[in-house]
C-alpha positions in Angstrom: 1.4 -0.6 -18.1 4.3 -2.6 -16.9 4.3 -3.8 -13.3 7.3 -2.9 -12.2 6.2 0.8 -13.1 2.4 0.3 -11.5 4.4 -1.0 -8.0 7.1 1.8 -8.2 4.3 4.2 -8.3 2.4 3.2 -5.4 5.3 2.5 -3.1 6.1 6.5 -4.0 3.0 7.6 -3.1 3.0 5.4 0.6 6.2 5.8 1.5 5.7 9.6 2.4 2.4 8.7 4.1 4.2 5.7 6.5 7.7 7.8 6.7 6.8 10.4 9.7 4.6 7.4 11.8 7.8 4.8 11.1 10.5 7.6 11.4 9.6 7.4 15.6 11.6 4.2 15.8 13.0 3.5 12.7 16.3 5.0 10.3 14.8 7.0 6.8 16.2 3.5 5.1 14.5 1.2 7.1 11.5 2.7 6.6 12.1 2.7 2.8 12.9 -0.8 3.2 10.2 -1.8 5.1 7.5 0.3 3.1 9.2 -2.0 0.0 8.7 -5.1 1.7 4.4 -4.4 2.5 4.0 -3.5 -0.9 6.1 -6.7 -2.3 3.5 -9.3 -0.2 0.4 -6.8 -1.1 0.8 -5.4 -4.2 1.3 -8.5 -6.3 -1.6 -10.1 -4.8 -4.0 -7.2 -5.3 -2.4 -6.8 -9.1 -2.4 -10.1 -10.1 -5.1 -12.2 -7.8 -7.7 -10.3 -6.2 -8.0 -7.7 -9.6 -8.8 -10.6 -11.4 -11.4 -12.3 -9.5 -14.1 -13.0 -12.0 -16.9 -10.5 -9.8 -17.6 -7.1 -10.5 -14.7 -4.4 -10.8 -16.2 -2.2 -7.7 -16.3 -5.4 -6.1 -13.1 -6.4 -6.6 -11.5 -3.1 -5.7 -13.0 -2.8 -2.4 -11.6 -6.1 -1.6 -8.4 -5.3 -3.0 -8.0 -2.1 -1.2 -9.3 -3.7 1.9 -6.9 -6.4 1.9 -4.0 -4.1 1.3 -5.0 -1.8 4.0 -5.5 -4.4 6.9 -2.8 -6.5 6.1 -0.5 -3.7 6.1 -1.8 -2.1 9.1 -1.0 -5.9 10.7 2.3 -6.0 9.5 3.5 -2.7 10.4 1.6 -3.3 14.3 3.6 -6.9 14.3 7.0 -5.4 13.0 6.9 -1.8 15.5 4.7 -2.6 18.5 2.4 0.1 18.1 -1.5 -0.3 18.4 -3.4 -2.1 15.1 -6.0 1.3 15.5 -3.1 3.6 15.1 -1.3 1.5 12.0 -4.7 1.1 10.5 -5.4 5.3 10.0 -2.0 5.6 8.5 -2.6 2.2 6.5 -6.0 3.7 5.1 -4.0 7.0 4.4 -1.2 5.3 2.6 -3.3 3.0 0.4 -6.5 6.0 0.0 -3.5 8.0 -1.6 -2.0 5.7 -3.3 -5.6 4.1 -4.7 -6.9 7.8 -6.0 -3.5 9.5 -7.3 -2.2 6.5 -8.8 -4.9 6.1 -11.6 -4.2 9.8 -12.7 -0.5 9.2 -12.8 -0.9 6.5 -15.4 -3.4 8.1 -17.1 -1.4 10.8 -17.3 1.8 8.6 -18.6 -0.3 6.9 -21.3 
């Protein structure tokens, strides 16, 4: 599947996930924006680095996913203020959605 596709997919399913929690202090575009920008610095290294680690594939997607969830959580704690404990529920939200619907989706497409 093509990548561009892959990483429009999963910033759809996040964005409605991190909309309400970003919505407190931030416009409907900046969170789009910002939602865009986590999933530009994660998603290509989960697709294209950690995927491809030569170890086992549950290995490699609990490392993905756990990569994706804390870095995000960081990054959205750094850019609003709020606690890390409160951007890491809606970061494990976000990427648990993304991570379960998104195989079905492309199943579904192909």
């Amino acid at each position: 599947m093509n990548y561009i596709l892959v990483f429009l997919q999963s910033n759809v399913l996040e964005f409605p996930v991190y909309l309400p929690f970003l919505m407190k202090e931030k416009t409907f575009f900046q969170s789009l924006v910002l939602v865009t920008c986590l999933n530009a610095i994660t998603h290509p290294i989960v697709f294209f680095f950690i995927m491809n680690l030569k170890m086992t594939f549950l290995f490699n997607i609990l490392a993905a996913e756990s990569f994706a969830i804390l870095a995000e959580a960081f990054a959205v704690s750094k850019i609003t203020g709020d606690q890390y404990r409160s951007c890491l529920v809606i970061s494990l939200c976000a990427n648990f959605l993304s991570w379960q619907i998104s195989p079905m989706i492309t199943f579904a497409i192909h």
